[in-house]
C-alpha positions in Angstrom: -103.4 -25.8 -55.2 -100.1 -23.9 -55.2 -99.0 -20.9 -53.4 -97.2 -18.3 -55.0 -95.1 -16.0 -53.0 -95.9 -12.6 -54.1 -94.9 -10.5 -50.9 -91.4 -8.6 -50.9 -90.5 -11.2 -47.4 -87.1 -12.6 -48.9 -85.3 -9.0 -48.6 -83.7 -9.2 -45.5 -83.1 -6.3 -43.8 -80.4 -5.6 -40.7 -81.5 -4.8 -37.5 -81.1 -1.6 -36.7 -82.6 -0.2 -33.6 -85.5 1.9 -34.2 -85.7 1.5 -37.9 -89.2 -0.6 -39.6 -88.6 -1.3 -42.9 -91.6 -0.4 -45.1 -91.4 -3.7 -46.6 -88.9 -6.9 -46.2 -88.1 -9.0 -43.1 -86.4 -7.0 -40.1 -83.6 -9.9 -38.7 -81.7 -9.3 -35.3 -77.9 -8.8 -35.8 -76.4 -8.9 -39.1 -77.6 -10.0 -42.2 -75.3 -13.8 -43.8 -74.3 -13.7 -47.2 -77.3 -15.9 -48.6 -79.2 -12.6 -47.5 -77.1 -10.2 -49.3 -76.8 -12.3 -52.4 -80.8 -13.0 -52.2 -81.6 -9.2 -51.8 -79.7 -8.4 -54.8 -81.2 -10.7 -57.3 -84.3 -10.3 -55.8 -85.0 -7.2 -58.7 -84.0 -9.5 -61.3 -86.5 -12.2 -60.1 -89.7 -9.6 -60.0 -88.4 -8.8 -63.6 -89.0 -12.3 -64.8 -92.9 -13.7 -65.3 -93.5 -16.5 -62.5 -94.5 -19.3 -64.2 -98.0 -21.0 -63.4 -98.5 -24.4 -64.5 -101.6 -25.6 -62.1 -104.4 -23.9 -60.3 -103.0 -21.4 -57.5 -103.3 -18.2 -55.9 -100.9 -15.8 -54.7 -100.2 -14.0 -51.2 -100.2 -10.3 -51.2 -98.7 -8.8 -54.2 -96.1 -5.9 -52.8 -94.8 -5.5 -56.3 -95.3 -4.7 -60.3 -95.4 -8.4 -61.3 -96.0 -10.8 -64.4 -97.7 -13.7 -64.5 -97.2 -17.0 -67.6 -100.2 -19.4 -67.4 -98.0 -22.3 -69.2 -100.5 -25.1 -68.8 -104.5 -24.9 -70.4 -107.4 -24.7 -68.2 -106.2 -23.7 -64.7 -107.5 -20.7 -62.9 -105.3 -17.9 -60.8 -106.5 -16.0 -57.9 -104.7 -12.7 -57.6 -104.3 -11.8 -54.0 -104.7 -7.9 -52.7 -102.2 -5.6 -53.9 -100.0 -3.4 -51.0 -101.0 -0.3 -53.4 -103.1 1.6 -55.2 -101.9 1.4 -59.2 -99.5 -1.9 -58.4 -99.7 -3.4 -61.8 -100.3 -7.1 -62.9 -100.2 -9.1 -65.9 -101.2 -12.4 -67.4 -100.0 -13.7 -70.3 -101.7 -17.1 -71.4 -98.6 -18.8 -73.1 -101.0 -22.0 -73.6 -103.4 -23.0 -76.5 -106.8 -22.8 -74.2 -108.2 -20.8 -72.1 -107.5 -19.8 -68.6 -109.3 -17.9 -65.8 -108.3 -15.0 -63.1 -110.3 -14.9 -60.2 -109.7 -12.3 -57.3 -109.0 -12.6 -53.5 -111.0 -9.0 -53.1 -114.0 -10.3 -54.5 -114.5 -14.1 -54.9 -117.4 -13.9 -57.1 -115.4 -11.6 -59.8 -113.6 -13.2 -62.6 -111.9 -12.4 -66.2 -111.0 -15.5 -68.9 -107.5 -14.7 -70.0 -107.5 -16.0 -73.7 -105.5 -18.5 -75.3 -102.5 -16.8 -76.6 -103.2 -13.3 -75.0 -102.4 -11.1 -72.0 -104.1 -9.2 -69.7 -103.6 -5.8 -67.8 -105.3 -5.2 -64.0 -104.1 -2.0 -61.9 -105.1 -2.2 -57.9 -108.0 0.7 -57.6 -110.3 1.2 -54.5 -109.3 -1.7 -53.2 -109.7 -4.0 -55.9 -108.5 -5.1 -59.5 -109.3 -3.4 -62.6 -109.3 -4.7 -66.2 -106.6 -2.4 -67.7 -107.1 -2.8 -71.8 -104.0 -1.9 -72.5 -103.9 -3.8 -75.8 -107.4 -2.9 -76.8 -105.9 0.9 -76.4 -103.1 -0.1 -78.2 -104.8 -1.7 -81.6 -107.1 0.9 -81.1 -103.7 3.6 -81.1 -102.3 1.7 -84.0 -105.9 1.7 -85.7 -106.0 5.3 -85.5 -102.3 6.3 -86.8 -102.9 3.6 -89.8 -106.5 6.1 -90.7 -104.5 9.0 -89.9 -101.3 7.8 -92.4 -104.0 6.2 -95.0 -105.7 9.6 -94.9 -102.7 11.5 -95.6 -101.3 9.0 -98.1 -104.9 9.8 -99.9 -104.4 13.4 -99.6 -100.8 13.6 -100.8 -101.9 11.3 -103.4 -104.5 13.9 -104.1 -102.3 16.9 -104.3 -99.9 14.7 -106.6 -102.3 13.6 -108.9 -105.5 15.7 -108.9 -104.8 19.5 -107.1 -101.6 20.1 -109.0 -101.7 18.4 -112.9 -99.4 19.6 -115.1 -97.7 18.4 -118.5 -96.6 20.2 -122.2 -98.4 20.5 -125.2 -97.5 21.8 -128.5 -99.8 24.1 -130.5 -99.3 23.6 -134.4 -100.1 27.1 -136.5 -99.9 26.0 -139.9 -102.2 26.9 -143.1 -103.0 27.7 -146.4 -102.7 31.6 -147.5 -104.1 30.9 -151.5 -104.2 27.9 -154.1 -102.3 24.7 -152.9 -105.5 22.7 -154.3 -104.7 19.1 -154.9 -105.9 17.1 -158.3 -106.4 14.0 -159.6 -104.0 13.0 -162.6 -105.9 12.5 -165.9 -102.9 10.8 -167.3 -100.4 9.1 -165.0 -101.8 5.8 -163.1 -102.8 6.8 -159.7 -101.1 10.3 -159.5 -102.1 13.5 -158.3 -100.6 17.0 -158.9 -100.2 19.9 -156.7 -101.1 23.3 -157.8 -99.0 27.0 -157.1 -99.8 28.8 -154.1 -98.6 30.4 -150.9 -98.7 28.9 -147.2 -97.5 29.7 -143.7 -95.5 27.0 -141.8 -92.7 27.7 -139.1 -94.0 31.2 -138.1 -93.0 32.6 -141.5 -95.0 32.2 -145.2 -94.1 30.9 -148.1 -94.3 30.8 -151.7 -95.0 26.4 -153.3 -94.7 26.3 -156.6 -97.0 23.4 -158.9 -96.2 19.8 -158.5 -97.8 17.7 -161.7 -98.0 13.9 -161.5 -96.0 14.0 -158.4 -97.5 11.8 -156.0 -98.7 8.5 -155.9 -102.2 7.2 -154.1 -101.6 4.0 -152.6 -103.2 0.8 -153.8 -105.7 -0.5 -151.6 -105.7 -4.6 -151.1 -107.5 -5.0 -147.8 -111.6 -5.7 -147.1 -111.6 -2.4 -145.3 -111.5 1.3 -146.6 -108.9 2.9 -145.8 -107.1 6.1 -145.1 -103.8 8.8 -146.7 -103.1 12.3 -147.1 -101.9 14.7 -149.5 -99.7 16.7 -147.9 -96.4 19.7 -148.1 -93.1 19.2 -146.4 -89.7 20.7 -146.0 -86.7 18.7 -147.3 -83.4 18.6 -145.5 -82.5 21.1 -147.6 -85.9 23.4 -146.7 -86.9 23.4 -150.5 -90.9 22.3 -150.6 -91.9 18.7 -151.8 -95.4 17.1 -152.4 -95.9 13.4 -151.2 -98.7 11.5 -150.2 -98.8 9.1 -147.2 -99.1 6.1 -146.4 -102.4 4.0 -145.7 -103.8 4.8 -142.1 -100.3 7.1 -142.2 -100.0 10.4 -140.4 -98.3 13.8 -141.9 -95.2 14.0 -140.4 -94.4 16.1 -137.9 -92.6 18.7 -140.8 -95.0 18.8 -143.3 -99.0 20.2 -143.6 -101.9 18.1 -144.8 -104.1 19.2 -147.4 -106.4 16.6 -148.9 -107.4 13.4 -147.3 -108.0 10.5 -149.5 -110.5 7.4 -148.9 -109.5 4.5 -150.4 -112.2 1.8 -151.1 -111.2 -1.7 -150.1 -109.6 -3.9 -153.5 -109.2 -0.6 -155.2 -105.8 -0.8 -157.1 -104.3 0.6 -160.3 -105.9 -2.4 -162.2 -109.6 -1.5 -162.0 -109.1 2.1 -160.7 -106.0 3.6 -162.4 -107.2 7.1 -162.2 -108.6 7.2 -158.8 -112.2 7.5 -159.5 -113.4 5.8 -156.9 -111.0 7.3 -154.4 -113.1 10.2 -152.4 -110.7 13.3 -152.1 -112.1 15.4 -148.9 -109.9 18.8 -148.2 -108.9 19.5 -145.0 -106.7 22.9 -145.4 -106.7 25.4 -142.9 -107.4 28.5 -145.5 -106.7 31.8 -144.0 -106.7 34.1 -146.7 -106.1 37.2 -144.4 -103.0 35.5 -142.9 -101.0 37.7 -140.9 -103.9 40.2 -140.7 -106.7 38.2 -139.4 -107.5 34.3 -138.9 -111.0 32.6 -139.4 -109.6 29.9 -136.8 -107.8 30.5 -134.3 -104.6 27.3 -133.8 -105.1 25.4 -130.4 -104.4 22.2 -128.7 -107.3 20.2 -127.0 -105.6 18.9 -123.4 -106.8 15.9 -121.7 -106.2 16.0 -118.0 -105.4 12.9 -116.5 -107.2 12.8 -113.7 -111.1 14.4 -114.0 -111.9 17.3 -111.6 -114.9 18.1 -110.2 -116.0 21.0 -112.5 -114.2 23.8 -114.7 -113.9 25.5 -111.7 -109.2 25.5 -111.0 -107.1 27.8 -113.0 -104.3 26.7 -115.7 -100.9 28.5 -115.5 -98.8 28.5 -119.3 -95.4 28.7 -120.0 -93.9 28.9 -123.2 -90.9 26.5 -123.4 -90.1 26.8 -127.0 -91.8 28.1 -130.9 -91.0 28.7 -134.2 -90.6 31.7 -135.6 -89.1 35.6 -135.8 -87.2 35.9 -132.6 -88.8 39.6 -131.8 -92.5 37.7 -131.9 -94.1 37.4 -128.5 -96.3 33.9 -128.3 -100.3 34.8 -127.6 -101.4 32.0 -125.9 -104.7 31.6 -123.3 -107.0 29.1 -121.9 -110.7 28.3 -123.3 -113.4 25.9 -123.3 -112.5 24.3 -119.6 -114.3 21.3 -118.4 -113.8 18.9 -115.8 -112.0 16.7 -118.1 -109.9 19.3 -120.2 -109.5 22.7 -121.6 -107.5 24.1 -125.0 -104.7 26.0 -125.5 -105.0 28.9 -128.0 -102.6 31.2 -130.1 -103.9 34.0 -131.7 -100.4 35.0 -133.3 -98.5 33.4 -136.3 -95.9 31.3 -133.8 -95.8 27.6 -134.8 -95.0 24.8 -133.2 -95.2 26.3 -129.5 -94.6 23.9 -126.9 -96.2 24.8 -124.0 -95.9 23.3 -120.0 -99.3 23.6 -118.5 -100.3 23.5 -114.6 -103.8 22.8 -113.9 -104.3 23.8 -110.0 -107.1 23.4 -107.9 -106.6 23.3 -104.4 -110.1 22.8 -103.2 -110.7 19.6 -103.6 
């Protein structure tokens, strides 16, 4: 069994009449220059793990000292320590298992892992398992809860606390007439009749359109879906068209009549759109500017659900269509969890709005 020199012996120390060094050898006379060169490096050598590669035990330990178990299976007895809180370690650099036993008390011992380290500190005259790496994980552990929770909170406040986005009310309708008929004499045409309208915060007078749009034919299995509708031309004179199938009215024009178009129904076995159901879907406010029936809103989908209605929606009006010296009404109704709508009570059109859900309670 080997015997590793753990004392602080090999400083050599001059001597001086009188004088006990606390620890070292005291020599008579002078020290050589071995001595000198040896007490130097001597630091540098306590720095540096001793290396254990069979079964051994150590003297005293006078020192803060590391210990490499390079070879599997062999056992280390750690001899007293010279103070209270002198620190050891033992790092088990092999791939099985080794075991620490103590001078202090024989019977006592701790398995030092393969591929692991342990801590002891010299209290009341004995060693203690220090688990410094067990405090450690258990540090790291706690910061990584500590960061996840954050990273969940922030998240939170990014994504569910503070929701905002822009929405555009459309406040369009139909003051009188602007009734849509089927044509009794050109193939799959319907005709617009006179009336008056309010688009772009302003109203307007449409004069009769006969025979001038066309239903399109139908070809599929499946019913399908257009829309009679009034626009603005580039040059803002009013034109009647009719969409697409399963096409929307464009973003500058109003619908009117919705058309359902059964599937194989063409100008050869329907040329006067008998079959074609014509459902109206005008917004009639015959009151218009006075009074509305319905009031224009936009439905809002948050994207993340709250908890209840319970948060508060701030609006800003970014941008509208109309007389300058108009004021946008707008205010919040039917909140739920998921949503609310944006209302205008006014005769504004178009009014783009950026709303900010906020509920900080969460």
């Amino acid at each position: 069994m080997a015997n590793i020199d753990c004392t602080l012996n090999a400083l050599k120390v001059p001597g001086f009449p009188g004088y006990t060094p606390p620890f070292g050898t005291k020599v008579a006379g002078s020290i050589t220059y071995r001595d000198e060169n040896n007490n130097v490096l001597m630091p540098f050598g306590f720095q540096r793990p001793k290396v254990v590669t069979e079964t051994s035990a150590t003297t005293q330990i006078q020192a803060n000292i590391v210990f490499e178990i390079v070879a599997g299976g062999v056992a280390l007895t750690l001899g007293n320590a010279d103070f209270t809180g002198c620190r050891v370690t033992v790092i088990n650099s092999a791939d099985t298992d080794a075991t620490v036993k103590f001078a202090a008390t024989p019977s006592a011992s701790v398995t030092a892992r393969a591929r692991e380290s342990v801590h002891f500190e010299w209290v009341n005259g004995t060693w203690a398992v220090v688990n410094e790496r067990s405090e450690f994980v258990d540090m790291i552990s706690y910061a990584l809860d500590l960061g996840g929770r954050a990273h969940q909170e922030m998240k939170k406040t990014l994504n569910q606390r503070i929701q905002t986005g822009i929405a555009t009310i459309i406040n369009r309708g139909v003051i009188s007439g602007l009734t849509v008929e089927k044509s009794a004499t050109a193939l799959r045409n319907i005709s617009l009749n006179a009336g008056k309208f309010f688009m772009n915060g302003m109203s307007y007078v449409c004069l009769s359109y006969p025979n001038a749009a066309l239903v399109p034919d139908n070809y599929g299995a499946a019913a399908r879906y257009c829309y009679a509708y009034i626009y603005f031309d580039a040059n803002g004179v009013t034109r009647f068209a009719c969409t697409p199938l399963d096409g929307a009215v464009p973003e500058n024009g109003m619908g009117l009549y919705r058309f359902s178009v059964p599937p194989g129904n063409s100008y050869q076995n329907d040329p006067y759109l008998a079959n074609v159901t014509m459902t109206d879907v005008r917004r009639v406010e015959a009151a218009y500017p006075a009074q509305f029936n319905s009031v224009a809103y936009v439905s809002v989908a948050l994207p993340f659900n709250l908890l209840d209605a319970e948060y508060t929606v701030l609006l800003e009006v970014l941008d509208y269509k109309g007389g300058y010296n108009q004021t946008p009404t707008i205010h919040v109704d039917n909140k739920a969890a998921n949503g609310f709508n944006i209302k205008t009570e006014g005769t504004l059109d178009a009014v783009r709005v950026r709303w900010t859900a906020i509920k900080p309670n969460l």
